[in-house]
N, C-alpha and C positions, 0 to 999 in steps of 0.2 A: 585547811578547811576540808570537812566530810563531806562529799562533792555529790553522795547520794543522800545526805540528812537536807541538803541544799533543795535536791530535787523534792523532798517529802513536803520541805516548806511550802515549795511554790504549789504544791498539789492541793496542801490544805486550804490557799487561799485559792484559788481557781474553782474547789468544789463547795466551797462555803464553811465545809465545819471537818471536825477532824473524822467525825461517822460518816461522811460520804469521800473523805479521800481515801478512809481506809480500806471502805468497800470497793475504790475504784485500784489501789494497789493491793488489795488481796493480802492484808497482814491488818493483825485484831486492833483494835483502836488503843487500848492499853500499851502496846507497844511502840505504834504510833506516838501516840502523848509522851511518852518517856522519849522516843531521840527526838521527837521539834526541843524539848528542853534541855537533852543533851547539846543539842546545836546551839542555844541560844548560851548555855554557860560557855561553850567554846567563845560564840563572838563576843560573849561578856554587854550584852544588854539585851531585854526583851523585845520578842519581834511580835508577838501573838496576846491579848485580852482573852484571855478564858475564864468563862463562867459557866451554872448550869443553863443559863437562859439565853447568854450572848456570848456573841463570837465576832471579834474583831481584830485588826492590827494597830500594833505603835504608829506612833509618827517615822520611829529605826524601820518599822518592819514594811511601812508603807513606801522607804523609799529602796529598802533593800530590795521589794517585787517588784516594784516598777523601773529599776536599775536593771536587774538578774532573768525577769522574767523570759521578756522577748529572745536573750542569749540563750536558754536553756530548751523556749522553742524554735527555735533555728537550728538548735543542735538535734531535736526528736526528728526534724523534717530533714535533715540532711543524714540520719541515721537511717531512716527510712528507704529515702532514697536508694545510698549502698545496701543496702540490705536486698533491697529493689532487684538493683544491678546483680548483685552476687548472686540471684534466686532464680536470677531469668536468663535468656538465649538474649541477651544486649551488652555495650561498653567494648573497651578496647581489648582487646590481645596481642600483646609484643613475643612475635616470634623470629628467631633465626637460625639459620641455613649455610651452606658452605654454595659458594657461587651456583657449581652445576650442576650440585643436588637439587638446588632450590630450584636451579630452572628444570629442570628434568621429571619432579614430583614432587614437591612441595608446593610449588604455584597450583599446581593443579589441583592440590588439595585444597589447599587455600581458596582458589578463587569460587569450587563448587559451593566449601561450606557458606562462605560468603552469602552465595547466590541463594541457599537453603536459607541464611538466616542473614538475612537485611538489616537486622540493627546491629548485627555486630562490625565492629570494626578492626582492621588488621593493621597494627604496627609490623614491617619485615625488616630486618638486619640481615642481606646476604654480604657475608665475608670469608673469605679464606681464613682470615685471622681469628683466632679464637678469642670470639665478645664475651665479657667480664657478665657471665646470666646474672648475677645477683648484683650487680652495677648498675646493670642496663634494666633491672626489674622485668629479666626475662621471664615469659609464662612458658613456652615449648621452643625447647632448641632440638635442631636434629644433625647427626653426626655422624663419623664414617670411625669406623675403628675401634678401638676400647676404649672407654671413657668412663672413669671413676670420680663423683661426686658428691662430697658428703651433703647429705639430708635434699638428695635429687632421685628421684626413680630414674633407670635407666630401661626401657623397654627395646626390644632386639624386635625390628621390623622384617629386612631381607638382608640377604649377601649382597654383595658387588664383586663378581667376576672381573676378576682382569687379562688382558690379551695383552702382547705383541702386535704391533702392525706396522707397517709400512705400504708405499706406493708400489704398484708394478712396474713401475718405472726406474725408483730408487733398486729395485731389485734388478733390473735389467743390466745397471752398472757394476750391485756388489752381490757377491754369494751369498745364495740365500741359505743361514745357520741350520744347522742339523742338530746342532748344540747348545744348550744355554749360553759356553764359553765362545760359542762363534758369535754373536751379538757385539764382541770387540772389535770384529774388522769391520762393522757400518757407522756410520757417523751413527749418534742418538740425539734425541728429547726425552728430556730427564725432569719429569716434576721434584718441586725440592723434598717435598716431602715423601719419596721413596727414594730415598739414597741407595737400598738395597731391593733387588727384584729376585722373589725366591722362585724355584721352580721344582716341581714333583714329577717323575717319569710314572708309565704304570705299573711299577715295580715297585712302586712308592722309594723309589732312589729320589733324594731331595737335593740340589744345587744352589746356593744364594749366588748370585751373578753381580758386581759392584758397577754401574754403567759410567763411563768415562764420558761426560757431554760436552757434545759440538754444540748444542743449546739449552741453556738450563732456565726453569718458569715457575710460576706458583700458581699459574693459572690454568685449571683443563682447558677450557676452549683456543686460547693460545695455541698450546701441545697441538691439538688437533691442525688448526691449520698450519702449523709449521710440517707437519708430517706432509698435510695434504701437496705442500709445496716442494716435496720431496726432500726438507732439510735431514730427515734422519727418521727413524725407527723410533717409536714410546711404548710403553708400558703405560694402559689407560683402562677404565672399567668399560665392559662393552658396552654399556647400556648408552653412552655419549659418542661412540663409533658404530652401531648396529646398521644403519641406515646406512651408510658407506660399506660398512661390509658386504651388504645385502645386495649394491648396485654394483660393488668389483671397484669403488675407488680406490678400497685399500687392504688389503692383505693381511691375514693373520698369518704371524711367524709362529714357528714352533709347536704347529696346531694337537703333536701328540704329548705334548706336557702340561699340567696345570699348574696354575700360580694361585698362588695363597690370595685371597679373596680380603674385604673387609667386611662387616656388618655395618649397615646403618643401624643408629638407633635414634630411638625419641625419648626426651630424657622432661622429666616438668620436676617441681619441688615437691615434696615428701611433706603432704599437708594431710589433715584428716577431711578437712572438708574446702575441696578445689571450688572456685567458681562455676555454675553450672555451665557457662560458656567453654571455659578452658577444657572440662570436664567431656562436654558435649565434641570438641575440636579432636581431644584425644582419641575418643570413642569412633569417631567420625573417621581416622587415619588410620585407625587398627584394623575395624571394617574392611574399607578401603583394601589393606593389608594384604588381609583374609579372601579376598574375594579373585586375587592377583597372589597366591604362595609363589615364593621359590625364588630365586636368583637372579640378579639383573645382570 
């Protein structure tokens, strides 16, 4: 069935004749007249009485509009609707985050634009685990590292610095490294996913260091209080130690070398025209961005 010659039907009986449905769809009445009667050879009986004086329906065409009609308006009012949605700062947004990025600035984002705009609502996915975006009908995921994804933008936000640290404590017992290779005589915490911690002198001499772990986690927050407990030394972005570094809880090792960094990004799909919300949340986080450059 031609599911728009459908719609043409029900126009002409709603506006009374075929010269005012034409004029309310904007295409010449001649044309009009030819697909209702294309339609009606498809369904093989007449739906429409045409004359020059009168204008009516079959007993077919009377029950075809009173069957079809009401469907066909539910379907304009629910088109509307998302159209509604799509067009405005309202409806859902499903985003996700990796645990302590999301706590650390993404919430934050999140909860202000929230607070800016009251209809919309926030679906969150924080996981370590890499959530399936086009599964889960992700809108903005955001992410530490490279991240290659067909028919997704990937936007590069900031770095994430990462440090060495340990307690003054933990230090009090073992020697404190001079070396990348001295990090072997202290016990460590070892996120799993940096098997390898690379280091650069300023000489730009480069070292990868393989940590042998006394504790091993997939969780930063974990890390961190294992550290704080004095179980061993990690390798963590400073932005989730700063505040302990700043009070002397914990010690940055090997302060004259630097370690290879990761980028966050924010990655959404590769649409020509995004929802104004998602649109608006993006715009909102770049801002955001911009207003805070450089390195965490």
């Amino acid at each position: 069935m031609n599911y728009q010659d459908l719609y043409y039907f029900i126009k002409v009986v709603e506006k009374g004749s075929l010269v005012s449905a034409a004029r309310y769809l904007d295409i010449p009445t001649s044309t009009l007249s030819r697909r209702l009667q294309a339609f009606e050879q498809q369904l093989g009986y007449k739906l429409v009485h045409r004359s020059s004086k009168k204008f009516g329906l079959t007993e077919s065409g009377q029950r075809f509009f009173s069957s079809l009609s009401p469907v066909m308006t539910e379907l304009e009012m629910r088109s509307e609707d998302v159209n509604s949605e799509l067009s405005s700062l309202s409806g859902d947004i499903k985003v996700t985050a990796p645990l302590t990025l999301g706590h650390h600035y993404v919430k934050e984002w999140v909860f202000e634009f929230m607070e800016i705009n009251p209809r919309v609502s926030v679906e969150m996915f924080l996981s370590n685990q890499n959530v399936d975006l086009v599964k889960n009908s992700i809108d903005i995921a955001f992410r530490l590292g490279k991240v290659t994804l067909n028919d997704w933008i990937s936007r590069p936000l900031m770095e994430t610095e990462m440090v060495v640290v340990a307690t003054p404590e933990l230090l009090n017992r073992h020697p404190q490294p001079q070396q990348p290779e001295g990090l072997a005589e202290l016990p460590l915490v070892v996120l799993k996913r940096s098997a390898f911690w690379r280091f650069q002198d300023s000489d730009g001499h480069a070292v990868t260091f393989t940590p042998h772990a006394h504790l091993r986690t997939d969780e930063i927050r974990f890390a961190v209080d294992a550290v704080k407990r004095g179980l061993g030394a990690c390798c963590l972005p400073r932005y989730v130690v700063a505040d302990e570094l700043a009070r002397g809880e914990l010690v940055q090792l090997l302060s004259d070398w630097s370690m290879e960094g990761r980028t966050m990004h924010m990655l959404y799909p590769h649409r020509e025209s995004l929802p104004a919300k998602t649109r608006a949340l993006i715009e909102f986080v770049m801002e955001k961005v911009q207003q805070n450059p450089g390195s965490v």
